[in-house]
Phi, psi and omega in degrees: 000137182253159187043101187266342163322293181294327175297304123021236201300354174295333200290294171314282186325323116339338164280316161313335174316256179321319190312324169264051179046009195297324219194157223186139169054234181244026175273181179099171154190171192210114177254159167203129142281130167282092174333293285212290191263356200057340195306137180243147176249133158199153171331152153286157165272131178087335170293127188314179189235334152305330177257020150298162160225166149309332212270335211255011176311132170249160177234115209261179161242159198309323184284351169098004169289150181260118164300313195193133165123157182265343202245146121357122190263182185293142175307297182310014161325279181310336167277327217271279187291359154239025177307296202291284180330338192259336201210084167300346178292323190282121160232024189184122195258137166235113154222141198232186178233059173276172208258330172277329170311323196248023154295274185330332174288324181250025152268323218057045177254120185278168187242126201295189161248154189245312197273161164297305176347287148305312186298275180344314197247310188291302148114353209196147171284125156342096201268138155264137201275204177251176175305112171279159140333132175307095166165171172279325187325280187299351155263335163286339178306299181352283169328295191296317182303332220246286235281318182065229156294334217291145167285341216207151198190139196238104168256127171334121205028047189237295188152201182236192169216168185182119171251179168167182198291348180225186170284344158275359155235005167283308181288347161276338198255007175285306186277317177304266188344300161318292164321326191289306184299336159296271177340286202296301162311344145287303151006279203278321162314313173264004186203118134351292172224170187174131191303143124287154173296136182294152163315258204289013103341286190304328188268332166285316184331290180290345210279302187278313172270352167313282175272039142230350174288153176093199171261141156244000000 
């Protein structure tokens, strides 16, 4: 079986969706490209996320051939490839329809930053693409214009994307993005307006957690 390693945490990662409020029924994925080999592991499509395994995982090539696997990979596959065909940096994709994320997505409002949080993991105000065109190409075309540094994108009435260097780190910028956009949205409930962090506030903020959080 190939990249079993990889199938692994694509699999933990994807599991994570609901456990973190992200996602209802079987919408949502969580991708990872393999540096070595180009191949990406992503959800089958239409499958509960409770009946994953490593094993039922598919594995496509940058071109959408299916490699390894028996199931059909998720219809949003062609944004996933061509996230990756467009940006090497990028080894890991997350998109979900959470639900305070995408309040903001079908207001078409990008989301500033408000929290130390958000500061912390983004570093940058949350960019809203425009509506894509019916097809996957063309919200990965969006996507690629629209996201720039940012790790995280709000696609118009749509939903959110996150990208990052593995598939676990596309899924913490998923979830941050979320908390933030729920808070702000309690926010905005309780005040008209409300400030966002000044820019070089946001930029030490983030600066300080690049280099010292976590273990190294």
């Amino acid at each position: 079986m190939l990249l079993t390693d990889l199938r692994k945490k694509v699999w933990k990662d994807n599991t994570a969706l609901p456990a973190n409020g992200l996602v209802l029924w079987t919408s949502g994925n969580v991708s990872a490209r393999d540096p070595e080999s180009n191949l990406v592991v992503i959800k089958p499509s239409g499958v509960h996320f409770e009946d994953l395994t490593p094993e039922n995982l598919t594995i496509v090539d940058l071109d959408g051939n299916v490699i390894e696997g028996d199931l059909a990979p998720s219809v949003d596959t062609e944004s996933h490839l061509y996230i990756y065909r467009h940006r090497q940096d990028i080894h890991g994709i997350t998109h979900t329809h959470s639900p305070y994320a995408t309040c903001f997505a079908i207001l078409g409002k990008s989301l500033p930053i408000y929290t130390t949080t958000s500061a912390a993991v983004f570093g940058r105000e949350i960019p809203i693409s425009d509506i894509a065109a019916v097809g996957e190409t063309a919200i990965g075309k969006e996507i690629v214009d629209k996201i720039g540094n940012n790790s995280a994108l709000l696609l118009k009435n749509h939903g959110v994307f996150t990208v990052g260097k593995s598939s676990t780190d596309s899924l913490k910028a998923a979830v941050i993005l979320e908390e933030t956009a729920q808070s702000v949205y309690y926010a905005l409930s309780l005040a008209n307006h409300i400030e966002p962090l000044s820019k070089k506030y946001v930029q030490e903020v983030y600066d300080f957690y690049q280099n010292n959080y976590g273990q190294k």
